[in-house]
C-alpha positions as CSV (number, residue, x, y, z in Angstrom):
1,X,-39.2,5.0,-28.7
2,X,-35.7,5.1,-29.4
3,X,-33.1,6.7,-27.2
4,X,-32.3,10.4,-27.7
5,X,-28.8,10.8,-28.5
6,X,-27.1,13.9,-26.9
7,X,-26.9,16.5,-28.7
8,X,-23.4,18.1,-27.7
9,X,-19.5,17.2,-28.3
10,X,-17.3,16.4,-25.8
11,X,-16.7,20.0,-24.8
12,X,-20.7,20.3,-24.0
13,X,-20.4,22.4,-27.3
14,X,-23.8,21.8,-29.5
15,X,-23.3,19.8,-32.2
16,X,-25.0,19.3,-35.8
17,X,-27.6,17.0,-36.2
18,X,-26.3,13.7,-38.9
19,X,-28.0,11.7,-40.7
20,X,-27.8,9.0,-38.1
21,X,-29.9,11.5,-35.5
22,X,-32.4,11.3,-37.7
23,X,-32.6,8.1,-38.8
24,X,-32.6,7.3,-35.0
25,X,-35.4,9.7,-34.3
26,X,-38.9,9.2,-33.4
27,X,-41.8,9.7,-35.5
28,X,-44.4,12.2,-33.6
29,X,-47.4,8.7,-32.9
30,X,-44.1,7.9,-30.8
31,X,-44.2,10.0,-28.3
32,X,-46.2,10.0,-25.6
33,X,-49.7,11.1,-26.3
34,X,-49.2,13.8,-23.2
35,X,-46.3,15.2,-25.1
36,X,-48.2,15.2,-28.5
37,X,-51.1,17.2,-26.8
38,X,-48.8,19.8,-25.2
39,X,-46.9,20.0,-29.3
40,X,-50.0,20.0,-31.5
41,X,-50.6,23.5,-29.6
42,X,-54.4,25.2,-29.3
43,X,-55.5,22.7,-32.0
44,X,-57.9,23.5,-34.8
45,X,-61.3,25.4,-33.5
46,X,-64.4,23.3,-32.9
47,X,-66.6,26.2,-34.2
48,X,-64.3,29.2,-35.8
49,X,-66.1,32.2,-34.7
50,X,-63.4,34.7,-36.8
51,X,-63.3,34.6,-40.2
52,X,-60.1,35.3,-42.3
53,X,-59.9,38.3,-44.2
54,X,-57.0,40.9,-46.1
55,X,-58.2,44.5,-45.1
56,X,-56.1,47.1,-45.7
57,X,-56.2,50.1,-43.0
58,X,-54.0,53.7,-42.9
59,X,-50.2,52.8,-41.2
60,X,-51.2,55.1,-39.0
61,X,-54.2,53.2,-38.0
62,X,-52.4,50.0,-37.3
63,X,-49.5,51.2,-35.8
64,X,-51.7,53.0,-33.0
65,X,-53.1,50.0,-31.7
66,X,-49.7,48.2,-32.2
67,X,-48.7,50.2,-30.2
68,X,-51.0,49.2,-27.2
69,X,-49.2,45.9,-27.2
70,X,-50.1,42.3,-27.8
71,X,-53.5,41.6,-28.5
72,X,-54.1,44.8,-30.3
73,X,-56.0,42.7,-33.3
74,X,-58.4,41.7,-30.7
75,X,-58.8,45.5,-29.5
76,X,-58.9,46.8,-33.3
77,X,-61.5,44.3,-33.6
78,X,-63.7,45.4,-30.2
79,X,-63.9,49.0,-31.4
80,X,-65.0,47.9,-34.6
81,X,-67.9,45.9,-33.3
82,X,-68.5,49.4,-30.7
83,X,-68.7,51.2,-33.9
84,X,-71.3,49.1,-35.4
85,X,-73.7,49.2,-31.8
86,X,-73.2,52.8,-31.9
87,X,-74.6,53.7,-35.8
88,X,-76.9,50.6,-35.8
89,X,-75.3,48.2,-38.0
90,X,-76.0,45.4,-35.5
């Protein structure tokens, strides 16, 4: 793996990359597998259970459960499926 090169001038300022940075760079098989893991993220689902969809709902639909935050898709989605239990779709 090569050596990183620092990335700041003499005044500690942050400095642009050249084309020497990245012909000095490391390709990603590089780096260490443990680093690889922790970029690659969640990683592709063994078995998707969601499928992808474009559904269009009233703004002021979407912006009431964006409004309860971060993971609001996940709620919109739960009172769906308790809609369905409750007029025997499912």
């Amino acid at each position: 793996m090569a050596n990183p090169l620092p990335l700041t001038d003499a005044d500690g300022e942050v400095r642009e990359l050249t084309s020497d940075d990245f012909k000095n760079a490391s390709t990603f098989s590089e780096l260490p597998e443990s680093l690889q893991n922790v970029l690659r993220g969640r990683g592709k689902q063994q078995a998707p259970t969601k499928v992808s969809t474009t559904v269009r709902f009233d703004a002021d639909v979407i912006a009431a459960f964006r409004a309860t935050g971060s993971g609001w898709q996940t709620r919109m989605n739960d009172a769906l499926k308790e809609w369905l239990k409750e007029h025997s779709l499912i």
